[in-house]
Every structure is written in structure tokens, then in C-alpha cells.
C-alpha positions in Angstrom: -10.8 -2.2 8.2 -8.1 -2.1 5.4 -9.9 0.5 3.3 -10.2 2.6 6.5 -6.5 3.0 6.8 -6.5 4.7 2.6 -7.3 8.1 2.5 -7.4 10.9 -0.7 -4.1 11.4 -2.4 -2.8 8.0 -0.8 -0.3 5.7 -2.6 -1.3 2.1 -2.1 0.6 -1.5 -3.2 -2.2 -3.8 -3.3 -0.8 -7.5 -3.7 -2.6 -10.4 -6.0 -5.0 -12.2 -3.4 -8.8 -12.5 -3.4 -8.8 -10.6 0.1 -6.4 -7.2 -1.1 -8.6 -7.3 -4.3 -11.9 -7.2 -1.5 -10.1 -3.5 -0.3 -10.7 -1.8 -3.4 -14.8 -2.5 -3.8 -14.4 -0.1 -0.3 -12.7 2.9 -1.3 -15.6 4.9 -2.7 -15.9 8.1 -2.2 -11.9 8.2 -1.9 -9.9 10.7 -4.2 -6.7 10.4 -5.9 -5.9 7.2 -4.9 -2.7 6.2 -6.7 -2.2 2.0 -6.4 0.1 -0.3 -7.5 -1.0 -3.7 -8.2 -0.1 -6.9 -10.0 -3.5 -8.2 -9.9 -5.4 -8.7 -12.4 -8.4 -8.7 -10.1 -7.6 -5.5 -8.3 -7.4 -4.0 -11.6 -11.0 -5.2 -12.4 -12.4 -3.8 -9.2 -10.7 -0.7 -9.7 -11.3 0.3 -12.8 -15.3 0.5 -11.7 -13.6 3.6 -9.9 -12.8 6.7 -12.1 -11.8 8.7 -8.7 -8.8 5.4 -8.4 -5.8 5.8 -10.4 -4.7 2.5 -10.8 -0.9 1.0 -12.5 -0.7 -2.1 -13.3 2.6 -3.8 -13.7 2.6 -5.8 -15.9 4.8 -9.4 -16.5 3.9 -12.9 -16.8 0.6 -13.6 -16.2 0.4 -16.3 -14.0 -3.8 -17.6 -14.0 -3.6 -19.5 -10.5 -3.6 -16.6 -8.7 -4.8 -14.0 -11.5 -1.4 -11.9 -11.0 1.4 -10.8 -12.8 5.1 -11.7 -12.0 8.3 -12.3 -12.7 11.1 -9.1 -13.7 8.6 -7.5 -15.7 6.4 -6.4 -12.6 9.3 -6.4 -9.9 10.8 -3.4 -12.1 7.6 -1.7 -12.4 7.2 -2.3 -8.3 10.7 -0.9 -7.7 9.7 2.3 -9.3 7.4 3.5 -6.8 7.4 4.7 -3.5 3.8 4.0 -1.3 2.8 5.0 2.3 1.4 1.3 2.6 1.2 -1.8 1.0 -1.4 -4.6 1.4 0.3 -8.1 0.7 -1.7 -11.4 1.0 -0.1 -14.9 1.6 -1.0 -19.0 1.2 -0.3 -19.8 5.3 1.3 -17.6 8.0 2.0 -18.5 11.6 4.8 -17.4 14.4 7.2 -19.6 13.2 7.5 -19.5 9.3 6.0 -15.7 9.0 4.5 -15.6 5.7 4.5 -18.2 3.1 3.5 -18.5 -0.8 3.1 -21.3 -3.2 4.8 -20.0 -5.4 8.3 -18.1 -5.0 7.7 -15.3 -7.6 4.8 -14.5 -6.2 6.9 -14.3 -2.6 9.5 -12.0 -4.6 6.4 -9.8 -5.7 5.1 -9.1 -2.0 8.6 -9.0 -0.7 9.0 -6.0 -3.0 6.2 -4.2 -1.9 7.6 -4.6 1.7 10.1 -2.9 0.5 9.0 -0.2 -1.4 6.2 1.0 1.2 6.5 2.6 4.5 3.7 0.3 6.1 3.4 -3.1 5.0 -0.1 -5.1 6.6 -1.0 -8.7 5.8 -5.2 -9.5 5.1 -5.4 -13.0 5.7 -8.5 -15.0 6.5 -8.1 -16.9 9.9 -8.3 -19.8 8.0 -4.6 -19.6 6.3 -3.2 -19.4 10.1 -1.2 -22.3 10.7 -0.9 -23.4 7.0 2.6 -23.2 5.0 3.6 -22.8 1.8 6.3 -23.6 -0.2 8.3 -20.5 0.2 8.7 -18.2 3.5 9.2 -14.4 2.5 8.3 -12.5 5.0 9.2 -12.3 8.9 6.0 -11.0 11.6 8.3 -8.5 12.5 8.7 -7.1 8.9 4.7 -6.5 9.0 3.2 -2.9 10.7 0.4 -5.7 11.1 -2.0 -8.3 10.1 -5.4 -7.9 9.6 -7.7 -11.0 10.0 -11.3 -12.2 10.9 -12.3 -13.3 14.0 -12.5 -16.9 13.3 -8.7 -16.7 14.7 -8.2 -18.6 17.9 -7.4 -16.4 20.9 -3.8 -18.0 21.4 -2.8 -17.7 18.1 -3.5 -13.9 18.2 -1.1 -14.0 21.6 1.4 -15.5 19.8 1.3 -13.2 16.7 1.0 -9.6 18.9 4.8 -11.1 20.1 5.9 -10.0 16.7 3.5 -7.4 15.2 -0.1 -5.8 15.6 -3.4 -7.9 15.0 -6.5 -6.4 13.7 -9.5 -9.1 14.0 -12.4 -7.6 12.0 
């Protein structure tokens, strides 16, 4: 579903996360695809890719979650300019929004909010309900979330109050 919505000559922020670094094993046949990442594995799916042109951004490399961060990579992020980003997150529900372990990984996705003109969350059902340490994003700051089906059917109802769902 996620690689659907990237087409040739799109600029893409692809968050650290196992499920944004699942988008990138989908774009083949895609052309000029610029993205922005401070994963480490995004990078190493990408790079299989010659047709992906792929910055990484550098920073501390932080190996719980195989990303970079810190002021290193939130300069590099606020250099660009990308039709959508792709952010990931340790828990979400209709109360806290989004929420990270960690808070500079929170600053890194917030960023990317920021910096794109769409901004969707991949989340497996299974982080619905949970919460992290720190809240950085609101449901209303997301074009939309994009989940598996495993998601009860009042928990979508109570997300749709806020933003789109996509269960895939």
C-alpha cells in the first residue's frame, strides 16, 4: 500500500522502523526516486536499487533501532523538501497520537512532519494501544495511518475521528 502511493521523480522521507524500511523492497521498477532516510536499514534495502537515489543523514548511530539521530541528521532532514514522508512509531492510539521510546528519535520523525507535504504512519496493529515514553505527533498531524488488519474495528472508528486509516 505505501509503495503504491511513490511514484518516478518522487521525493520520499522514510523514517528508522522495520515496517518504512519494508516500503523500499517495493519500489521496483520506480525511477528517480529521491529519499531521505536515517535508517540504516532503509539504506541497506535501497542501495539493492540503482534506479533509488538514496541520502542518508547521517548522526549518531543509535543500534536499538539501527538509525541515526541527534543534530547531525535533524540538519540534514531540515534541508529537504519531500511530497511525503513515511514515519513509524513504538505505540499510537486516539489519545496520546504517536509515541517513541526514545525522544530523539520523536524529534527525527517530527522533522519529517515537517518537512513533507503528506506525512502517513505504517504501524502494525499490534503497536495500537501501546505508549511510549515520548508523545510527538498528534492523529490530526498525520494525512493517515496505514496498518494491517489485525486492528480492531473500534479502534479504526476511533482513529478515522482524527485522520484516514488504510488496513492492508
Amino acid at each position: 500500500m505505501a509503495a503504491s502511493m511513490i511514484g518516478d521523480e518522487d521525493t520520499v522521507m522514510l523514517e528508522a522502523g522495520t515496517t518504512a524500511a519494508t516500503i523500499v523492497r517495493y519500489l521496483g521498477g520506480r525511477r528517480g526516486v529521491q529519499i531521505v532516510t536515517n535508517s540504516a536499514l532503509v539504506f541497506n534495502s535501497a542501495r539493492a536499487n540503482p534506479a533509488l537515489n538514496v541520502i542518508l543523514t547521517g548522526g549518531v548511530f543509535r543500534r536499538e533501532s539501527e538509525s541515526f539521530v541527534g543534530p547531525t541528521a535533524e540538519r540534514a532532514i531540515a534541508d529537504f523538501n519531500t511530497r511525503i514522508a513515511f514515519v513509524g512509531t513504538d505505540g499510537f492510539s486516539s489519545d496520546r497520537g504517536l509515541t517513541a521510546r526514545f525522544v530523539e528519535g520523536a524529534q527525527i520523525a517530527s522533522l519529517m512532519c515537517q518537512r513533507a507535504e503528506e506525512t502517513w504512519l505504517v504501524a502494525d496493529s499490534t503497536k495500537y494501544g501501546q505508549a511510549g515514553f515520548v508523545s510527538f505527533l498528534s492523529l490530526g498531524q498525520l494525512t493517515g495511518i496505514i496498518t494491517d488488519s489485525g486492528l480492531p474495528a473500534e479502534a479504526v472508528k476511533a482513529l478515522q475521528e482524527h485522520t484516514r486509516v488504510c488496513v492492508v
